[in-house]
Structures are given as C-alpha cells and as structure tokens.
C-alpha positions in Angstrom: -17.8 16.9 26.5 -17.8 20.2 24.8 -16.5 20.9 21.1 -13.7 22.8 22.7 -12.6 20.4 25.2 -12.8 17.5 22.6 -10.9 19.4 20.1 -8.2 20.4 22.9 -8.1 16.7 23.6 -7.0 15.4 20.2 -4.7 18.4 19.7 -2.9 17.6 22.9 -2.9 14.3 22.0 -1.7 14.3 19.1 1.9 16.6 19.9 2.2 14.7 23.0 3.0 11.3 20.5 4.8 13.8 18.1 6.8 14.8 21.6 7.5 10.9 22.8 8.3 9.7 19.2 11.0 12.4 18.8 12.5 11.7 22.1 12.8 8.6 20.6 14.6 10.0 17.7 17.1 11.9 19.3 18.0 8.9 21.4 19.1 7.4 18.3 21.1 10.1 17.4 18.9 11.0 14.4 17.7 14.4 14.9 19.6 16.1 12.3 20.2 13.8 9.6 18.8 15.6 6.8 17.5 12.7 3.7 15.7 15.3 1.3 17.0 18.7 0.3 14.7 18.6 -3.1 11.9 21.3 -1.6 13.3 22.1 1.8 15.3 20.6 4.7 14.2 17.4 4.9 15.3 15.3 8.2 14.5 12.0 9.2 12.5 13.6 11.8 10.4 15.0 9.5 9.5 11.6 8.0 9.0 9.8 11.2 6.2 12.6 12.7 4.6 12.3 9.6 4.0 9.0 10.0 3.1 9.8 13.7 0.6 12.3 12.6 -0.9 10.0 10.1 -1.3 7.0 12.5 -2.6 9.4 15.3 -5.8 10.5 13.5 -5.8 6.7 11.8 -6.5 6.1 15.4 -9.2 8.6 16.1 -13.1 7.2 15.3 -13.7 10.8 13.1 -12.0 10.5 9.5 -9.5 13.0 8.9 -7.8 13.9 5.5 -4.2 14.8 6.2 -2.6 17.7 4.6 1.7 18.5 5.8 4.5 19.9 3.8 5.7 16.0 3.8 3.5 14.1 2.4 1.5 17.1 0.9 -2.2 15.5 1.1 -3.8 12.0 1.1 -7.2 10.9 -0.5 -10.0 11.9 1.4 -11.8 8.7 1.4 -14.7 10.1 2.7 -13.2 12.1 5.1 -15.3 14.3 6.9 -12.5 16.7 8.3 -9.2 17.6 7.4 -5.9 18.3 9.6 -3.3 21.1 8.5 0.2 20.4 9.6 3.3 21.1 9.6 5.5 18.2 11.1 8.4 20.4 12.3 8.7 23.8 11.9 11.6 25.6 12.2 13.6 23.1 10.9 17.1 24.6 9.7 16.5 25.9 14.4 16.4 21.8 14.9 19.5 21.2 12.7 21.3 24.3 13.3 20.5 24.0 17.7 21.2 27.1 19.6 18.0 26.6 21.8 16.0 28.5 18.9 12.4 27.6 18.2 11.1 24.6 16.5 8.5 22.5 16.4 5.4 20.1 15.4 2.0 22.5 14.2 -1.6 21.2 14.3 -4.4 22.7 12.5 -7.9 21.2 12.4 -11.2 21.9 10.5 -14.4 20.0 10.2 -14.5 20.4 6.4 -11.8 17.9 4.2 -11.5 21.1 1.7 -11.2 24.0 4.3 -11.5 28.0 4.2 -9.1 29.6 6.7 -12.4 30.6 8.4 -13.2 26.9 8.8 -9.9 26.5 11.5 -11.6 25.7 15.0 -8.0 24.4 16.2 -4.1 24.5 16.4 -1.7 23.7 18.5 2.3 24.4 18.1 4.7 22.8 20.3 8.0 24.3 20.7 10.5 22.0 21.2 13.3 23.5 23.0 10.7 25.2 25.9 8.6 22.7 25.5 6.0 25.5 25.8 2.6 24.5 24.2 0.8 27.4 22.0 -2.9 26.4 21.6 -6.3 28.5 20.1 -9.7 27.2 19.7 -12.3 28.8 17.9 -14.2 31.3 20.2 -12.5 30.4 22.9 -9.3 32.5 23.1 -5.3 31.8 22.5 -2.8 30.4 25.1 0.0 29.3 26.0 1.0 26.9 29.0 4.9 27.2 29.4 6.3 24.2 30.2 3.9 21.9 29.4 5.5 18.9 28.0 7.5 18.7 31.5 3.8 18.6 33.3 3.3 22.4 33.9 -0.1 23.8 33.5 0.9 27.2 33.9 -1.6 28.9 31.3 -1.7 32.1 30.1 -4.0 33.7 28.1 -2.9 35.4 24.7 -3.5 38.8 23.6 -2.2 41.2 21.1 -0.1 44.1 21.8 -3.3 46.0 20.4 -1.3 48.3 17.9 -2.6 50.1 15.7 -0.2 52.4 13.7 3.2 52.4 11.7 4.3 55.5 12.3 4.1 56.0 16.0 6.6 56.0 18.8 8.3 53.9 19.6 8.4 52.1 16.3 6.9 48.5 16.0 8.8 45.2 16.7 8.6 43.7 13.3 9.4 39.9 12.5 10.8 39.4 8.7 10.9 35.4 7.5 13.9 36.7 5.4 14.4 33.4 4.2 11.1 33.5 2.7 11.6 36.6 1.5 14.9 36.5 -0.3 13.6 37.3 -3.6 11.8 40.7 -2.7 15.5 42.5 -1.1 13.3 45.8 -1.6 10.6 45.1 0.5 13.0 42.7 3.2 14.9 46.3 3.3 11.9 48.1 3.7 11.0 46.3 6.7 13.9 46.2 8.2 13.7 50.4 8.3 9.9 50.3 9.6 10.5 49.2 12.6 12.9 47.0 15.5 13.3 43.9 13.0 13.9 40.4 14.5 13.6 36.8 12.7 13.0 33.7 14.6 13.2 31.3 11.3 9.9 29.5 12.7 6.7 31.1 11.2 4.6 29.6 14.0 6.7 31.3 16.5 6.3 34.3 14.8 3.0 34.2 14.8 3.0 33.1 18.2 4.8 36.3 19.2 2.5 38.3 17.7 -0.3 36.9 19.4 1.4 37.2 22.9 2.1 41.0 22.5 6.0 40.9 22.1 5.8 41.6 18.7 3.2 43.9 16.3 3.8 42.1 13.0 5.0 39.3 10.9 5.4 39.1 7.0 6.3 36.3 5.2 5.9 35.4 1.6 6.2 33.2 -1.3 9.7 34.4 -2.6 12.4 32.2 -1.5 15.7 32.6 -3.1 17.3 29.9 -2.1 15.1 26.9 -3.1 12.9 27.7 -6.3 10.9 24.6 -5.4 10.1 26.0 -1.6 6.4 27.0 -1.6 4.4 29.0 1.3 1.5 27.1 1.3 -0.9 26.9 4.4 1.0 24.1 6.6 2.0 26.8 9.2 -0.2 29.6 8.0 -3.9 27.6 8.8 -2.8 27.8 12.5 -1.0 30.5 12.8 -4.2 32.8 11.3 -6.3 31.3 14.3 -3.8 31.7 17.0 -3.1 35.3 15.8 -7.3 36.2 15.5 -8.0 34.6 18.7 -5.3 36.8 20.1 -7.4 40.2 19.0 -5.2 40.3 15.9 -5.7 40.7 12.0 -4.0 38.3 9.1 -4.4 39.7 5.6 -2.6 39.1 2.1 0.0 41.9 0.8 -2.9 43.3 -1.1 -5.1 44.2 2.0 -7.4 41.3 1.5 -8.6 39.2 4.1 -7.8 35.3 4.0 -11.4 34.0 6.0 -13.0 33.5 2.6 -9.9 31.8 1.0 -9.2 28.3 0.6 -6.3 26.9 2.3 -6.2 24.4 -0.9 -2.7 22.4 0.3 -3.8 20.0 -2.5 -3.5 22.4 -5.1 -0.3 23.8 -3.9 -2.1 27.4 -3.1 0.3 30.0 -2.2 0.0 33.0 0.0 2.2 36.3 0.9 0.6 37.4 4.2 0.8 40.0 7.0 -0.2 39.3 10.8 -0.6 42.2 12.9 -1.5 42.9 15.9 -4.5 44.5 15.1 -6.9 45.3 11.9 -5.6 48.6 12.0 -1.8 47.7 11.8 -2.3 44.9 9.1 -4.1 47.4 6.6 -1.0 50.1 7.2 1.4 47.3 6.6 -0.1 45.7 3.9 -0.3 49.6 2.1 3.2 50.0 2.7 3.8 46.8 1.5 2.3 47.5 -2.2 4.1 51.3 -2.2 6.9 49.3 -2.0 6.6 46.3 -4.9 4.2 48.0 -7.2 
C-alpha cells in the first residue's frame, strides 16, 4: 500500500468514527449543550470526539502524539508522529444551526514536534453536507461531496489562480471577524478590498479558497470577545496543506512563509495568517495588511 493510500485510510477512518459517534450524540439530544465557555464554546460534543480521536489512533499500531484545542497535547511517550486536530470546528455553526459549516479537522505528520512543512495529511468533514475535504502531500486536494452518505463523487481542488488586489472584478475575500475583533482597522480594511463573506469555520474558509470560490482568507490572533481564545495551529496545520495542494500560498501578516515554522500546539504558538489563492495574491495582501496596522 502506498504512503498516500495508507495515510488516506487512517484519515477516513478516523472522521468516519468522529461521524458515527456524533450521530450518536445528537440522538441523545446533546449536540448543543455547551459545558465550558473558559477559552471558547465548549460542547459536550467537543469532549466526546476528543475522546474519539484519542482512542482512534490509541487503536492504530504507529504511536501518535495528540495535539486539539480540547485537550491541548498529551505526552509523547515515544511517539513517533503527531496528529493536529481540531474536534469541531465551527462550533458557535453547530450550536447556532442554519445548515452552516462545521466540522471535525485532521492533520497528520510523521514528526511528534512538527513544521507546517512536515503536514502530509488532513482531512475536514463538514457536517451539515457531509462533504469530505481531503489533501495529501504531493498528491493534490479534493473533495468528494456527499461522502458520509456513500458518494464518491470526487473532485479535484484548485485555486482560482489570482494573482492581484487591485484588478477587476475585485477578490472574494473571507474575514474570521470573530478572530479579528480587536484589529476593527484592518477587519474594515478588508471588508473595502474586496466582496467580503465569513463562514465562521476556518477550515471552510480555507477550503473555499482551495476550490476557487474564494481568493483569500485572513484570520488572526485578536479575538475580542474571549481574551483567553488563542489561534493556534488546530485548524491552521490543515488548512495550510489543503490550501498549497490547491496551487495556493499561506503566509503570516508580515509576508513570511509558515513551511519553516513550528506548529508548536504545546507551547501555545500563535499565528496571524493569510491564504491566497496564489503566491502572488498572499504577498499583495499581506503588504496591505502591514500599511494598514503599522
């Protein structure tokens, strides 16, 4: 079996037990309780996939090290590779309904203390469609739509290919707002640069960046409404490979690149990032970016 496959295997494996156990806790009527409003929306949800998660690569005869916005990271012991995850994203779309997106993310990378060039895999499940977004490294972005009702209809992922601000018509511009809500400057900036939208799921952003309906997406770590809300790399690990294997560029506000920087979700590492549909586009946003907060 190749790497790919293999990788594609566990990945799929593991959203399809994250998919069955929250079945399970809607049946229950338990979707939406929320038990932990300390850092962010917590629901019980949230707790019971992370237990999924852990269990699931428990399971698998590699060791993993688990890193997820709930239970931040456990000890290595030895662990050979590490998983990035985010157990739902999204999750004010899960309590707040409306059919908006939301869902489990899975990164992977065969190091326990990764680089964001060390991702080789991600998948992110959207709940509501269930629609399965999926990259592996070298081997291109997809997405099968429908795919937790037994669909395989896959489509490959690419970019819209943009390359400039300033032409017509303007780019389609996704703003985590709620990330965002202590730069108003720059969130008003953005809104002006282009046709903004905001999905409230980062991994959906990125998603629709890497299938062309959108150019970019900016997010950050300036939340207003939570002081203790971090972005750290628990959707950001796979939304910068879906979004290179797509043909597009991720970069920090500053221009740099994020391939040489650790994802470091034990240390609580932080990152304000663009993802654009092409190097081109990220390096004219990022610029406009600093004009703007310097």
């Amino acid at each position: 079996m190749s790497e790919t496959k293999r990788l594609r295997s566990v990945v799929r494996g593991c959203l399809r037990r994250i998919h069955d156990d929250f079945t399970g806790i809607e049946l229950r009527g338990e979707r939406t309780r929320v038990i932990d409003r300390s850092v962010d929306f917590s629901t019980k949800a949230d707790s019971i996939i992370s237990r999924t998660i852990r269990a699931y690569f428990d399971s698998l005869p590699e060791s993993y090290v688990v890193f997820s916005e709930e239970r931040e990271h456990d000890t290595d012991h030895g662990a050979t590779r590490a998983v990035i995850a985010d157990e739902i994203d999204g999750t004010a779309n899960l309590i707040g309904g409306g059919g908006l997106p939301f869902g489990p993310v899975i990164a992977i990378a065969p190091d326990p203390d990764p680089l964001f060039a060390d991702i080789t895999a991600v998948g992110f499940l959207s709940i509501p469609t269930g629609d399965l977004y999926e990259a592996y490294r070298g081997a291109g972005a997809s997405v099968v739509t429908g795919w937790i009702g037994g669909r395989n209809d896959t489509q490959l992922l690419s970019t819209s290919g943009r390359t400039r601000l300033s032409a017509e018509p303007p780019p389609n511009v996704l703003v985590d707002q709620y990330m965002l809500g202590d730069r108003p400057e720059l969130a008003r900036t953005l809104w002006t640069t282009g046709y903004p939208g905001d999905f409230r799921s980062w991994a959906y952003h990125t998603a629709a960046v890497a299938r062309g309906s959108y150019d970019l997406a900016i997010t950050g770590d300036h939340c207003a409404l939570n002081d203790a809300k971090r972005a750290t790399a628990e959707e950001l690990a796979g939304g910068y490979l879906l979004i290179r294997e797509a043909g597009g560029h991720v970069t920090t506000w500053n221009g740099g690149r994020l391939d040489s920087k650790r994802i470091g979700m034990a240390d609580t590492a932080t990152f304000d990032v663009v993802a654009a549909a092409s190097e081109e586009l990220a390096v004219a946003a990022s610029k406009r970016i600093r004009e703007t907060i310097e």
